[in-house]
ROLUM-466873 format. One record per residue: residue in three letters; x, y, z of N, C-alpha, C in turn. Coordinates in steps of 0.001 Angstrom, whole numbers, padded with zeros to 6 digits, always signed. Example, Ala and Ser with C-alpha at 12.3 -4.5 7.8 and 13.67 -1.06 7.14 Angstrom:
<sites>
ALA+013190-005690+007800+012300-004500+007800+013200-003300+007800/SER+012850-002250+007080+013670-001060+007140+012900+000030+007870/
</sites>
This chain:
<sites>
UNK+000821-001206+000000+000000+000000+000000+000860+001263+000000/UNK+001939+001334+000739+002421+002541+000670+003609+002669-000381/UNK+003784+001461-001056+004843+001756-002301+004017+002273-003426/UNK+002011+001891-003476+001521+002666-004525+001398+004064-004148/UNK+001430+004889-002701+001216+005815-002255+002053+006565-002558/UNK+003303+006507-002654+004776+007041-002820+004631+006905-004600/UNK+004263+006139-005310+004360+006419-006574+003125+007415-007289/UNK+002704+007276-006369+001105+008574-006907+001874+009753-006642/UNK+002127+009793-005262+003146+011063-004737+004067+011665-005627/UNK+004715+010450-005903+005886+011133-007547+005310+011584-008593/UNK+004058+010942-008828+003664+011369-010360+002726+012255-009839/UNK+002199+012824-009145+001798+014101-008660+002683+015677-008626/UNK+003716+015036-007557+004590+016020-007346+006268+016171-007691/UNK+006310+015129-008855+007383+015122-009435+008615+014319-008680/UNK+008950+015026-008121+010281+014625-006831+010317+014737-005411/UNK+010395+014007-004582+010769+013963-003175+011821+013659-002971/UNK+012287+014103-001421+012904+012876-000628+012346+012539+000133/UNK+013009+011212+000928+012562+010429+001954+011735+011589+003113/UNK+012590+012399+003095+011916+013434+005026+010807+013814+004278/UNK+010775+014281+003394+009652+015288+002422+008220+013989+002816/UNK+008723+012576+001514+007502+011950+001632+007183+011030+003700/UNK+008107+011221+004276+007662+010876+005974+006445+011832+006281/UNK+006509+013625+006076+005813+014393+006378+004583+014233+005881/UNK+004586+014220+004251+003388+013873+003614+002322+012849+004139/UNK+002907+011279+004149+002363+010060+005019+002484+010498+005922/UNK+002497+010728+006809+003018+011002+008413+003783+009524+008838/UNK+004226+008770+008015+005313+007841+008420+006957+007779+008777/UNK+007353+006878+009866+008460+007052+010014+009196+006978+008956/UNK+010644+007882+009267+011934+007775+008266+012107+006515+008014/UNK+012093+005180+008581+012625+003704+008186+011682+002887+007281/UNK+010099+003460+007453+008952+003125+006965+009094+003580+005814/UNK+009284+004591+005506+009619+004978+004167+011058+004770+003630/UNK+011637+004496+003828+013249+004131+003308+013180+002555+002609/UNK+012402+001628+003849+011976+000151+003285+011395+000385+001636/UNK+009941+001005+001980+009081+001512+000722+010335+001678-000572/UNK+011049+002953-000013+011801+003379-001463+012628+002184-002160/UNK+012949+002062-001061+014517+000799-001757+013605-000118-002356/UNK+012156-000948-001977+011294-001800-002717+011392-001300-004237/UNK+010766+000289-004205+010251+000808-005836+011745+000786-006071/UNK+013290+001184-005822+014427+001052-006440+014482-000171-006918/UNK+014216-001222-005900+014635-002531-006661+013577-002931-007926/UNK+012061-002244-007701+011850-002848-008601+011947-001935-010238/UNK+012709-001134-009936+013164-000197-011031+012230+000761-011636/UNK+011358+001055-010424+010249+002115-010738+010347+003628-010035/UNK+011259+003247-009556+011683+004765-009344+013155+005186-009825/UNK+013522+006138-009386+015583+006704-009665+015791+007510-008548/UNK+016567+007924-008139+017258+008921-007936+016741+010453-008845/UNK+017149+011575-008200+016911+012518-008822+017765+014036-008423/UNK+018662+013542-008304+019219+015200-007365+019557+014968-005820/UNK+019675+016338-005817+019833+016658-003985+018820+017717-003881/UNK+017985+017363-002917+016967+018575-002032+017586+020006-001892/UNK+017011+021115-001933+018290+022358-001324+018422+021722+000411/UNK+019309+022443+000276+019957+021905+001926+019661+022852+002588/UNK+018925+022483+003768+018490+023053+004487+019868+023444+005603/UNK+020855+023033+005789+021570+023344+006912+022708+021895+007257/UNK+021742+021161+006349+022915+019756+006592+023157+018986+005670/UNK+023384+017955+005727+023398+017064+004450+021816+017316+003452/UNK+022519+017327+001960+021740+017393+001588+020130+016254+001259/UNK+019342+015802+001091+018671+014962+000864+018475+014701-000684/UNK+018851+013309-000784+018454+012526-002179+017303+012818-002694/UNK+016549+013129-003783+015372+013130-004195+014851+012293-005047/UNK+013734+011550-005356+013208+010826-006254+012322+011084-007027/UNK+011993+010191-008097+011063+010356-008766+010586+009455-009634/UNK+009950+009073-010678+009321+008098-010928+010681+007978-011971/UNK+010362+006172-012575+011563+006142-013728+011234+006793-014769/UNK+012230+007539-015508+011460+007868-016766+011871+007222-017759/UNK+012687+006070-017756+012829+005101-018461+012290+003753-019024/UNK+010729+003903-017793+009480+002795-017761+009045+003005-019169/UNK+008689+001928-019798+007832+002034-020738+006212+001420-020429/UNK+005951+002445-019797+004637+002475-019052+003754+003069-019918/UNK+002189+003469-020389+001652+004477-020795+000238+004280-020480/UNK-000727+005151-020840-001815+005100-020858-002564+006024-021824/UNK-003341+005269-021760-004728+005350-023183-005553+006382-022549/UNK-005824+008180-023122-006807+008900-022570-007727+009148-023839/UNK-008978+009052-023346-009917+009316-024365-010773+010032-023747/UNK-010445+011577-024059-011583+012573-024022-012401+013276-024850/UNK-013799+013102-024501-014934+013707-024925-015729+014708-024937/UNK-015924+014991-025611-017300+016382-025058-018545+015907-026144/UNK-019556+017271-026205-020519+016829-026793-020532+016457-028702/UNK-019634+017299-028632-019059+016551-030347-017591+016511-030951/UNK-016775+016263-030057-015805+016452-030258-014703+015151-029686/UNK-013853+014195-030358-013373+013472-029536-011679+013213-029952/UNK-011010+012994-029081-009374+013474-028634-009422+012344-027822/UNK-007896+011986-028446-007453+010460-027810-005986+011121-027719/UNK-005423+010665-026338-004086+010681-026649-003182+009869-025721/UNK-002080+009551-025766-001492+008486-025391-000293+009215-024325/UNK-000430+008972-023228+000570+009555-021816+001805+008788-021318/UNK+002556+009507-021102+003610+008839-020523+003527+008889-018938/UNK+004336+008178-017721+004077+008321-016649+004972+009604-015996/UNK+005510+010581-016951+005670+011825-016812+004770+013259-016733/UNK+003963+012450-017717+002723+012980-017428+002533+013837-018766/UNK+003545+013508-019856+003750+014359-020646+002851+013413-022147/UNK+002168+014021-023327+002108+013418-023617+002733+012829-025180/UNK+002733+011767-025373+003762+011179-026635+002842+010750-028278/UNK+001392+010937-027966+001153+010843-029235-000484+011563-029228/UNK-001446+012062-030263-002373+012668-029305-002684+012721-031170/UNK-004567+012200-031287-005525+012718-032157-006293+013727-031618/UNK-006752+014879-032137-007378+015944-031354-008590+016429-032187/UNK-009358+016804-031302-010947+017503-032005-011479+016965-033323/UNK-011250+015566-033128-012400+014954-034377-013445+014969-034012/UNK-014592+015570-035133-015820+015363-034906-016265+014241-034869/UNK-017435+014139-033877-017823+012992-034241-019188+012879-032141/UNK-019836+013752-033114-021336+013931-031907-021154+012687-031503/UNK-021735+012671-029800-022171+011845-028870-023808+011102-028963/UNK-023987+012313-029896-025547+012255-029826-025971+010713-031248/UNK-024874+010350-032029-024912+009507-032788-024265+008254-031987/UNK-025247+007665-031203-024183+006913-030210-023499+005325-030786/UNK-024217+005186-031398-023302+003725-032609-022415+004072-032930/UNK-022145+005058-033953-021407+005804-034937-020049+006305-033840/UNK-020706+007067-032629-019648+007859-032169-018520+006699-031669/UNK-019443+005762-030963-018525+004505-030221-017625+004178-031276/UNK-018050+003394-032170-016712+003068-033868-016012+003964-033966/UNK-016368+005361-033961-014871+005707-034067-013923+006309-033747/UNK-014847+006267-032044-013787+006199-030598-012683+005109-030860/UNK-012831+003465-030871-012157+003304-031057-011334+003248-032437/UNK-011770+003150-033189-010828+003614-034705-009717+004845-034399/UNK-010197+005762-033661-009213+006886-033574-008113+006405-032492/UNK-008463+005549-031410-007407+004814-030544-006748+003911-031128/UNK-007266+003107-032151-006650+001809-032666-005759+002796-033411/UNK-005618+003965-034529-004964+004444-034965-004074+004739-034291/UNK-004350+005623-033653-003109+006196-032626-002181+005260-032103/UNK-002862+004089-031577-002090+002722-030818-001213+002542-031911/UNK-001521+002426-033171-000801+001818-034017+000406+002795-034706/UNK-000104+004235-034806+000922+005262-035357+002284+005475-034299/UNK+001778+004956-032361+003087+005101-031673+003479+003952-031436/UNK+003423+002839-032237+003849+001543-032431+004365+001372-030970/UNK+003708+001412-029544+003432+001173-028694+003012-000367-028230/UNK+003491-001324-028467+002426-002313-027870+001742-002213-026791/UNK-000026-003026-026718-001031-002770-025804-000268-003328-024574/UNK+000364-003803-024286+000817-005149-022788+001292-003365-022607/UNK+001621-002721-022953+002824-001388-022446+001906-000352-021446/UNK+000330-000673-021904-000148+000088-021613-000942-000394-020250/UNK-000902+000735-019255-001176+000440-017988-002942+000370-017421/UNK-003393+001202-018157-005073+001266-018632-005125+002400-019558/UNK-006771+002503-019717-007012+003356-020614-008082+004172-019396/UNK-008286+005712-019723-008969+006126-018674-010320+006721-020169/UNK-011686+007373-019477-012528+007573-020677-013141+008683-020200/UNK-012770+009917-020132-013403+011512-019886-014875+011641-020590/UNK-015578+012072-020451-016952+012354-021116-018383+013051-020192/UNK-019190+013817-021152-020169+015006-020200-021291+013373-019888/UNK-021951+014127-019067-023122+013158-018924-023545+012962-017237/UNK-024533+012010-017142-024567+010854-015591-023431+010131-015618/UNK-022285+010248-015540-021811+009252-015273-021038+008489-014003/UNK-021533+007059-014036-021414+006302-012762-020047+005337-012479/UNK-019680+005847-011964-017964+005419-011966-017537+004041-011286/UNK-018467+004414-010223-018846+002406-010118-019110+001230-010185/UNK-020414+001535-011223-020877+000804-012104-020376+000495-013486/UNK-019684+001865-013819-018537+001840-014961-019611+002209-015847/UNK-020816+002544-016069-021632+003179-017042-021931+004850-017395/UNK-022336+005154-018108-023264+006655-018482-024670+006623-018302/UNK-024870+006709-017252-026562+006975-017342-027462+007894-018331/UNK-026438+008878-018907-027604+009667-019376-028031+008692-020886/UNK-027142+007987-021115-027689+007232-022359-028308+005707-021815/UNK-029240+005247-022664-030340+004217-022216-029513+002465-022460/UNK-030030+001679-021268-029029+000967-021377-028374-000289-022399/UNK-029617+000118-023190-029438-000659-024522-028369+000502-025626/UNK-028016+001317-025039-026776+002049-026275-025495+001925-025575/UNK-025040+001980-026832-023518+001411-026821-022416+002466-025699/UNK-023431+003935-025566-022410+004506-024936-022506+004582-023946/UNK-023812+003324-023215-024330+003541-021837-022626+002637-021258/UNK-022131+001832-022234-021500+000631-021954-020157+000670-022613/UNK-019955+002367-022914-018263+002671-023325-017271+002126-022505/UNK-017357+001660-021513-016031+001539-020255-015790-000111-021127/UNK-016843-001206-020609-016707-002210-021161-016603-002451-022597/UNK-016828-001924-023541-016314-001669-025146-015258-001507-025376/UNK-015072-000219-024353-013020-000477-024241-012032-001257-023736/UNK-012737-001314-022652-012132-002826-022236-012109-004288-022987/UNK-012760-004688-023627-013202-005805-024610-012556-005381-025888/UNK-012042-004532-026467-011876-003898-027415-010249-004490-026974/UNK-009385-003503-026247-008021-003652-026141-007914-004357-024610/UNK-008285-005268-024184-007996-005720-023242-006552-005381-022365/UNK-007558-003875-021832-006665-003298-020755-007781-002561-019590/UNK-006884-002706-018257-008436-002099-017477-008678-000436-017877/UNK-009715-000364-017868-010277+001207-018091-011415+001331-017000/UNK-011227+003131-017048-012206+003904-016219-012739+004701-016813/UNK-013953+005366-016061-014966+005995-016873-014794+007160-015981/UNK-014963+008370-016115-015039+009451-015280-015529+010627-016046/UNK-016695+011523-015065-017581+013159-015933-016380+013796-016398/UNK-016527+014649-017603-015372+015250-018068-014809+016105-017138/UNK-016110+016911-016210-015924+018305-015514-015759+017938-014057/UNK-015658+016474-014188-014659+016104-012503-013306+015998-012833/UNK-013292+015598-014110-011657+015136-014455-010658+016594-014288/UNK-011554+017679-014951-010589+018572-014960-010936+019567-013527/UNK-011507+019460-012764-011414+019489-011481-009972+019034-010893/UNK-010035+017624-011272-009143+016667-010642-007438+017257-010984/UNK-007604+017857-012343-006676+018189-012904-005960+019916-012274/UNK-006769+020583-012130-006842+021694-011816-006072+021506-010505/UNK-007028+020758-008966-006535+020358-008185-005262+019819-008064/UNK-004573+018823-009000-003320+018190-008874-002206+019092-009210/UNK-002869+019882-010663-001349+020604-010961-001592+022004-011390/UNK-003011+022379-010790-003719+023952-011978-003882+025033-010600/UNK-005089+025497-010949-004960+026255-010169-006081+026486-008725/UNK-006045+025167-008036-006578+024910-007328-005603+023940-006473/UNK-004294+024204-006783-003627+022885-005962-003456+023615-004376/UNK-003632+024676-004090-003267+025269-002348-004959+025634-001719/UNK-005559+025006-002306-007254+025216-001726-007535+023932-001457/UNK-008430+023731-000581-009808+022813+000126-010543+022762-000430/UNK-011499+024290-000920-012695+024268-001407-012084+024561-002407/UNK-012761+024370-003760-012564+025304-004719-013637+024668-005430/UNK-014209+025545-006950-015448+025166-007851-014892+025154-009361/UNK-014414+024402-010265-013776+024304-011345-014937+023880-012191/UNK-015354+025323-012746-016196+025391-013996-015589+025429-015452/UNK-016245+023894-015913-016006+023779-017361-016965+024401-018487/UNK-015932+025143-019019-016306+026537-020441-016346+025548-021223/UNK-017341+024812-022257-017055+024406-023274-017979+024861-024140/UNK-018616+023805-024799-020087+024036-025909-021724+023674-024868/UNK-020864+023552-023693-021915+023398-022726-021066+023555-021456/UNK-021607+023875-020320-021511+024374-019026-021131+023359-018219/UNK-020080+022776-017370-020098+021915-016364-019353+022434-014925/UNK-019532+021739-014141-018641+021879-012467-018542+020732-012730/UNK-017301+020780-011771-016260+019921-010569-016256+020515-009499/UNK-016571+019515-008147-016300+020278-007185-014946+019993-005875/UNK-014602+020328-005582-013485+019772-004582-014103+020718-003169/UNK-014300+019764-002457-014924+019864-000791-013643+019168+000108/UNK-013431+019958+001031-012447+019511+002600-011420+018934+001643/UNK-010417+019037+000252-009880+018595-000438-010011+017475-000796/UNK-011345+017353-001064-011702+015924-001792-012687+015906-003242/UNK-012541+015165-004223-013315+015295-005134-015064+015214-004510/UNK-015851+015633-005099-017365+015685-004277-018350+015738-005616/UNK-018704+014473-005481-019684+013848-006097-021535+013699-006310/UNK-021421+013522-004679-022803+013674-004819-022916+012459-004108/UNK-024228+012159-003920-024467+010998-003201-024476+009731-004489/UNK-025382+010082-005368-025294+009054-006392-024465+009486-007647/UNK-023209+010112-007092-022330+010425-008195-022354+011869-009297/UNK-023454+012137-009326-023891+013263-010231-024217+014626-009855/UNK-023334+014600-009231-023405+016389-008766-022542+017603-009882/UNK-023191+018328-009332-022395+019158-010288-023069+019990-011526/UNK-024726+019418-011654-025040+020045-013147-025573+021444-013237/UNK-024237+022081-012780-024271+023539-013194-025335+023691-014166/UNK-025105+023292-015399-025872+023827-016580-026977+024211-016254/UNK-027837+023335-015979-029387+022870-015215-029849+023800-014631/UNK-029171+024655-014066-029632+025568-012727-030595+026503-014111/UNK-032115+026853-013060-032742+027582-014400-032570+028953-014465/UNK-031449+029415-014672-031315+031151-014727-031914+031633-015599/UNK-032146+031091-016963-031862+031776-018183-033643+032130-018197/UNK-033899+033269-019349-035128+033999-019563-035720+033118-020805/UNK-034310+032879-022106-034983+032477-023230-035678+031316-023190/UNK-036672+030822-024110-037142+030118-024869-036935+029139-025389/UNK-035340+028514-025635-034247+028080-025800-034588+026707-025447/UNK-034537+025473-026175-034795+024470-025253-033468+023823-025518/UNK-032929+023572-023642-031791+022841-023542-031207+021588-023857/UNK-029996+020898-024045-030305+019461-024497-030765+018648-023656/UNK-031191+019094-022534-031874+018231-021092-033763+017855-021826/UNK-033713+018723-022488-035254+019341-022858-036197+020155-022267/UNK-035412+020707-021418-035888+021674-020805-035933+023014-020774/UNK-036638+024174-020598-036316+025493-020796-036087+026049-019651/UNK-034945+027257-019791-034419+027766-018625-033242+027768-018114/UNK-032726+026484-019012-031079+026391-018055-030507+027571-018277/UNK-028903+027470-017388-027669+028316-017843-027271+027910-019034/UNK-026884+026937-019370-026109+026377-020249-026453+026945-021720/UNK-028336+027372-022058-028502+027762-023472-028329+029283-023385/UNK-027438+029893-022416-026929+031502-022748-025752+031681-022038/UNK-024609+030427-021516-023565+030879-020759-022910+029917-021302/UNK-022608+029382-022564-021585+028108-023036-020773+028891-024278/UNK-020062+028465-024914-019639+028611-025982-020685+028383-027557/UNK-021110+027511-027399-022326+027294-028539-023358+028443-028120/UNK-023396+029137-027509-024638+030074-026926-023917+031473-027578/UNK-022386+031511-027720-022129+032990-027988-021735+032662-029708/UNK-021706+031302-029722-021004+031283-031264-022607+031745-032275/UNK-023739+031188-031289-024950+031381-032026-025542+032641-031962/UNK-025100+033740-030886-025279+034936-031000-024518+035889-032202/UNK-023089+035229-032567-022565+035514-033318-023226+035575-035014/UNK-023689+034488-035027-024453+033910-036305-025886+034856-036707/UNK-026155+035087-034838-027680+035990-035419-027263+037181-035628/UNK-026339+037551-035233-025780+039263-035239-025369+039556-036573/UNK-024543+038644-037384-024230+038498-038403-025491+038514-039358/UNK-026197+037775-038951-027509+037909-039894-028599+038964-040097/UNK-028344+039837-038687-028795+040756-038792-027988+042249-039042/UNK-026860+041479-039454-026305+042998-040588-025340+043668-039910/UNK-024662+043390-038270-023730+043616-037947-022315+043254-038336/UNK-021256+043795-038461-020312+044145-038927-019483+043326-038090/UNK-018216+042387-038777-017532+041984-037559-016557+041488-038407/UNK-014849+041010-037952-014118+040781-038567-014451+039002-039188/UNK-015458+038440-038096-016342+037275-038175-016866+036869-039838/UNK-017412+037927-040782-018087+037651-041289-016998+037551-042745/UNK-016146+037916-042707-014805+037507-043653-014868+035964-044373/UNK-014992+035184-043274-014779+033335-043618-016055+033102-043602/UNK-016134+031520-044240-017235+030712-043747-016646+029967-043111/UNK-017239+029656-041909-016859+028541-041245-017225+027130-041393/UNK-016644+026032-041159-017995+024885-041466-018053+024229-040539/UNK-017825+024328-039361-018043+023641-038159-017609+024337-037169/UNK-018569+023959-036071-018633+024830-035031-016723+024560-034029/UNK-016001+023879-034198-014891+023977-033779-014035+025303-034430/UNK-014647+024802-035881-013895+026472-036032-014518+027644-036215/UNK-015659+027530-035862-016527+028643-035627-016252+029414-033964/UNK-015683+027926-033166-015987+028676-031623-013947+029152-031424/UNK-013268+028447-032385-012003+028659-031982-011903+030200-033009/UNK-012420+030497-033902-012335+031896-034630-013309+032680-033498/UNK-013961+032241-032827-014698+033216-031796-013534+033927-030752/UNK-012899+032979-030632-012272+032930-029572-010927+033998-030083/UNK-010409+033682-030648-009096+034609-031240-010021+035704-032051/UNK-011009+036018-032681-011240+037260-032978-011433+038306-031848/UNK-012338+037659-030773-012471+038334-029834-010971+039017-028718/UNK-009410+037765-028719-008479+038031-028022-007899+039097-029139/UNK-008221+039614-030435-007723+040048-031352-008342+041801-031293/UNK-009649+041836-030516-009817+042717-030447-011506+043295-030988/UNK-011970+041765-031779-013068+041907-032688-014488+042297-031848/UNK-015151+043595-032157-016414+043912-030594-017464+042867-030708/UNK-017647+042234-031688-019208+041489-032104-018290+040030-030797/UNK-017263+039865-031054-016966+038476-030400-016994+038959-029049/UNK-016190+040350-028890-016853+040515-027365-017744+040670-027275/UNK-018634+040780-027196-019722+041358-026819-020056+039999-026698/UNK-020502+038927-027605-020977+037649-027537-020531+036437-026084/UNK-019064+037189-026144-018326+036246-024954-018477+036885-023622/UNK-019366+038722-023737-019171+038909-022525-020634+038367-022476/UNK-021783+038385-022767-022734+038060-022667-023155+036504-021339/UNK-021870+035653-022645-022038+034092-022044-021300+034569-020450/UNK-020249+035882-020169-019724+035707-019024-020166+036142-017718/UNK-021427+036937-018576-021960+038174-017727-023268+036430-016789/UNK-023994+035746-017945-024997+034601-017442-023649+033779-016662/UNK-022507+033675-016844-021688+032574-015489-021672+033540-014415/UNK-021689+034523-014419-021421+034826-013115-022967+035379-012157/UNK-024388+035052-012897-025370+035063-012028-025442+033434-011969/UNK-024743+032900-012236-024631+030813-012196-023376+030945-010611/UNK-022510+032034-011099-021092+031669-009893-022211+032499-008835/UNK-022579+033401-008572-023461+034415-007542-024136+032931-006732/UNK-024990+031834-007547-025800+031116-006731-024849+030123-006182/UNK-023642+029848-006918-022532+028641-006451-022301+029245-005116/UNK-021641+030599-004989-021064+031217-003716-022097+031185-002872/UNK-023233+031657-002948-024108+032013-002039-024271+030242-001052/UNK-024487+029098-002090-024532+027650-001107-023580+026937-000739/UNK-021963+027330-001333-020974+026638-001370-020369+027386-000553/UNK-019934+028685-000524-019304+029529-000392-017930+029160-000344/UNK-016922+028607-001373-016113+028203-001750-014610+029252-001384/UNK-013470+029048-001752-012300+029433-001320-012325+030418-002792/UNK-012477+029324-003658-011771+029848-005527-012824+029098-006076/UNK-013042+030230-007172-013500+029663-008162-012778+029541-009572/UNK-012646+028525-010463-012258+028855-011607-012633+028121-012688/UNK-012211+029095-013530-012814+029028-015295-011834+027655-015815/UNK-012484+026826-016445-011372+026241-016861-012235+025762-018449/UNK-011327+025014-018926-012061+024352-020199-011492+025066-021331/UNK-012208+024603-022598-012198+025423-023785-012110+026996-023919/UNK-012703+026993-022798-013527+028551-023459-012548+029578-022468/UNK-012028+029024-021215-010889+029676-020292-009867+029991-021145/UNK-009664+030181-022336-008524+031148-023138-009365+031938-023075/UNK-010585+032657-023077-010705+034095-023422-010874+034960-022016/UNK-010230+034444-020867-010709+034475-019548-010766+036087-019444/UNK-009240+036939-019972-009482+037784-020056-010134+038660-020179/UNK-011319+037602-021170-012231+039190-021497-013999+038408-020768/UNK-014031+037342-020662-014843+037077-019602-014888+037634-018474/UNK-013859+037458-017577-013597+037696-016537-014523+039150-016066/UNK-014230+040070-016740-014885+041445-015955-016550+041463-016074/UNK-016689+040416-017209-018782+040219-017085-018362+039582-015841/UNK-018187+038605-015818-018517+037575-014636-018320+037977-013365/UNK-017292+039120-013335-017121+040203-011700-018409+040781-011682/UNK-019038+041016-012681-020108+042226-012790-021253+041435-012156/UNK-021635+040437-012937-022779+039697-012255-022893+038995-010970/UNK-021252+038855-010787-020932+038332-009327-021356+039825-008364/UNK-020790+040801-008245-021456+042071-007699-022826+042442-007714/UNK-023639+042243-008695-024914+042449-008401-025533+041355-007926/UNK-025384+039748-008221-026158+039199-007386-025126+038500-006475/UNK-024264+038680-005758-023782+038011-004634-023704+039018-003551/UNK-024330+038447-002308-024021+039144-001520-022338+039694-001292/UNK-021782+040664-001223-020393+041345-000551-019949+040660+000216/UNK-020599+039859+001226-019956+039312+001965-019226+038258+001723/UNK-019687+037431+000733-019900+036431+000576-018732+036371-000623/UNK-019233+037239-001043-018263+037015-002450-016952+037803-002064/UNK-016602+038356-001305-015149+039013-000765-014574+037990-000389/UNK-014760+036907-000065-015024+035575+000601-013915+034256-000493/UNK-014423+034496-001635-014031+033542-002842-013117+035097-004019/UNK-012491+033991-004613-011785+034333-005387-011580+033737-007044/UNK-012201+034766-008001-012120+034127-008977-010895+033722-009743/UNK-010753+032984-010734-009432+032846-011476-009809+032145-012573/UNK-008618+032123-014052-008570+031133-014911-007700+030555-015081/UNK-008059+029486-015430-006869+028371-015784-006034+028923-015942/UNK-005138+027823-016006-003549+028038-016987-003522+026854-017795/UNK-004103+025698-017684-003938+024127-018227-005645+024332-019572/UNK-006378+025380-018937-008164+025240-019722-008000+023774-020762/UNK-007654+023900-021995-008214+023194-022979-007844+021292-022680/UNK-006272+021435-021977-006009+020493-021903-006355+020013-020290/UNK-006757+020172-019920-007314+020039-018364-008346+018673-018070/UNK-009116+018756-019499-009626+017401-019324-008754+015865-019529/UNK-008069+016181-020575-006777+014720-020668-005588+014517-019647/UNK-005400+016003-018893-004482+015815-017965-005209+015503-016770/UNK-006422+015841-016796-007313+015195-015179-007445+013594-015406/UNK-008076+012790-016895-008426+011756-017130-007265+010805-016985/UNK-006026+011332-016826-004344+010754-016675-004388+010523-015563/UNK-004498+011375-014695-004091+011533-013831-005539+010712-012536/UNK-006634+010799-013239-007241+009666-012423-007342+008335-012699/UNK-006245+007897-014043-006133+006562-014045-004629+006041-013651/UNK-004189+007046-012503-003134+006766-011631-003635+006573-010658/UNK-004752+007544-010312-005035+007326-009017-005715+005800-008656/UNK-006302+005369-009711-006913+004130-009550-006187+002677-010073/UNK-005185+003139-010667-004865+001657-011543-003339+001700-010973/UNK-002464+002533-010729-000971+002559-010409-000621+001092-010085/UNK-001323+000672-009064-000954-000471-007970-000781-001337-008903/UNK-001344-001409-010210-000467-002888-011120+000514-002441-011767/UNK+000898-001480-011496+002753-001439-011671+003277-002524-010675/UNK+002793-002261-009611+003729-002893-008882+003665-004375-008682/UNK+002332-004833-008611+001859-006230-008935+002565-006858-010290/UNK+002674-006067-011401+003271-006804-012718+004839-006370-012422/UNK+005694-006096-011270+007380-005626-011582+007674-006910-010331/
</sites>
C-alpha cells in the first residue's frame, strides 16, 4: 500500500525525498526508506538530485523512472468532439488525435470511431497494448464510476456501456469518469486549485459543467452526479436545452450560446471581422470566436461577454450555497478568460451578496483546454498505479 502511495506522490509532485515523503504520510523515516529501496529494486523509481539543503546534508530526491515504458490510453470527450491521446508516466504526452468530430448524440457511430481513432493512434506510436497500464474515458453526462456506465444514455446504447467496449476492445483495465470532474481533478493536482480545500472548477465548453473539490476531496454527490451547473434555471430564453428543458444556464452561458449569437448578429447585418470566412463547423466557428475576440473583434466581445456576464449570475448562486475558497474558469472557453472575466465580476457584484463574495476568489486556468486529458491521466493513476507494482 504505501509503495503505490509514494508512486502517486511522484507522479503528482514530481520529486521527493525520503523526510519530504515521511511528512506527507506522516510515516516514520525507516517506513519509508523500506518503501523506497522496494520501488528502487523494482526499477520504478531513480534517484533525482539533492533537495536544497536546508543546513545539513543534503537529501536525495526521487522520482518516478522515466525510463518505464509504461503508458496510458486517454480518451476525451465532449458533446461533439473526440481526442485520444497516449501519456507517458511523466505525465507528458507522446502521441495525441485531437478535435475529431464525431457527436455523442450519434451513439453507434460515435462509439466506432472512438475506437478507430485509438486503434490508430495505438498503431501510429507503435506502442504495444501489454505497455499500456489502462485506458482512462473523460466524457459530459450521468456518469457512474462504479458501475462503470453513463446513465444519461439508455441501457441498450452502446455509450451507456463505453467503459466495457473499451475494455473488450483492447484488453486493458479502463475507467470511466464526468469530463468536468476530471478537470477538477486536474486543476486540483497541478492547476490552479492545488493550495485550496474548497474550490469550484467550472467547465467553459459548448456546454456548461462543475467539478467540485470539498475539505480537499473530489465531491460527487451521493449518487455520483453532482455538479449540473448547466441545469440551474437562470436563463429567460425560450431556448430548449439538451436536457429538454427550458431555462437552463447552459442555453446563454456556453460557448455554442455565444457562437450562435454571433451567427444571429451576423444575420442581422452587424459588422464583424467574423463575417470575412465561412466557417464549417462549429470547432472552427468557436475557436475563430475565440481569437477574434483576443484580437480585439467587438461582435466576439460582446458575444463572450454576454455568455460571461450569465456565469457569473450561475457563480453568484454557487457562492451564495458553497461559499467556496476559488472559483475557476477552466475548459475550452478559459482562453478568453481575459475578457470574460470582468462580465462575470459584474454579475458576481450584483447578485452576490459582498460578503460572501469578498469571501471567494475568482481565477482562470492556466492548463483550460487540456485540463480534461491531464485530469483523465491523472485519475487513471489514481486508480490503476498499484499494477505497476503487482506486474514488476
Amino acid at each position: 500500500m504505501m509503495n503505490s502511495q509514494i508512486l502517486k506522490a511522484l507522479y503528482f509532485q514530481e520529486s521527493q525525498s525520503i523526510a519530504q515523503l515521511s511528512k506527507t504520510f506522516n510515516k516514520s523515516i525507516p517506513v519509508i526508506t523500506k518503501s523506497i529501496n522496494s520501488l528502487l529494486e523494482m526499477k520504478l523509481i531513480e534517484g533525482n538530485g539533492f533537495a536544497t539543503s536546508t543546513g545539513g546534508r543534503r537529501a536525495i530526491q526521487f522520482k518516478l523512472n522515466n525510463s518505464l515504458s509504461h503508458y496510458m490510453l486517454v480518451i476525451a470527450l465532449d458533446q461533439y468532439y473526440t481526442s485520444i491521446y497516449i501519456y507517458n508516466l511523466e505525465n507528458k504526452i507522446i502521441e495525441q488525435i485531437t478535435d475529431q468530430y464525431n457527436p455523442l448524440s450519434c451513439e453507434s457511430e460515435a462509439l466506432q470511431n472512438i475506437i478507430s481513432y485509438a486503434d490508430q493512434l495505438i498503431t501510429q506510436s507503435q506502442i504495444p497494448l501489454a505497455n499500456f497500464i489502462a485506458a482512462g474515458v473523460s466524457m459530459p453526462g450521468f456518469v457512474n464510476t462504479q458501475k462503470g456506465v453513463n446513465d444519461s444514455y439508455d441501457k441498450k446504447c452502446n455509450l451507456h456501456h463505453i467503459k466495457k467496449h473499451i475494455t473488450d476492445h483492447f484488453k486493458i483495465p479502463t475507467i470511466i469518469e464526468n469530463d468536468s470532474t476530471c478537470i477538477a481533478f486536474a486543476e486540483q493536482k497541478f492547476g490552479a486549485a492545488q493550495k485550496t480545500t474548497n474550490a469550484l472548477v467550472i467547465n467553459l465548453n459548448w456546454g456548461v459543467g462543475l467539478g467540485m473539490i470539498v475539505n480537499g476531496q473530489i465531491f460527487k454527490g451521493s449518487s455520483g452526479y453532482a455538479g449540473e451547473f448547466s441545469h440551474i434555471p437562470l436563463s429567460h430564453s425560450n431556448t430548449l436545452c439538451s436536457c429538454g428543458k427550458k431555462g437552463c444556464l447552459e442555453v446563454e452561458a456556453s460557448l455554442s450560446a455565444a457562437v450562435k449569437d454571433v451567427q444571429n448578429a451576423l444575420k442581422a447585418g452587424e459588422k464583424s471581422s467574423l463575417e470575412a470566412e465561412q466557417y464549417n463547423n462549429l470547432l472552427a466557428q468557436g475557436d475563430a470566436l475565440l481569437e477574434n475576440a483576443l484580437q480585439g473583434d467587438q461582435l466576439a466581445i460582446a458575444s463572450l461577454g454576454k455568455i460571461g456576464y450569465m456565469l457569473g449570475k450561475g457563480i453568484a448562486t454557487l457562492i451564495h450555497i458553497l461559499n467556496p475558497e476559488v472559483i475557476i474558469i477552466s475548459g475550452r472557453g478559459a482562453k478568453a478568460g481575459a475578457i470574460l472575466m470582468p462580465q462575470i465580476q459584474t454579475a458576481v457584484n450584483e447578485f452576490c451578496i459582498p460578503r460572501l463574495a469578498s469571501t471567494t476568489q475568482l481565477k482562470i486556468s492556466e492548463i483550460n483546454k487540456q485540463a480534461q486529458s491531464i485530469g483523465t491521466a491523472a485519475f487513471i493513476i489514481e486508480n490503476t498505479l498499484q499494477t505497476l507494482i503487482t506486474t514488476n
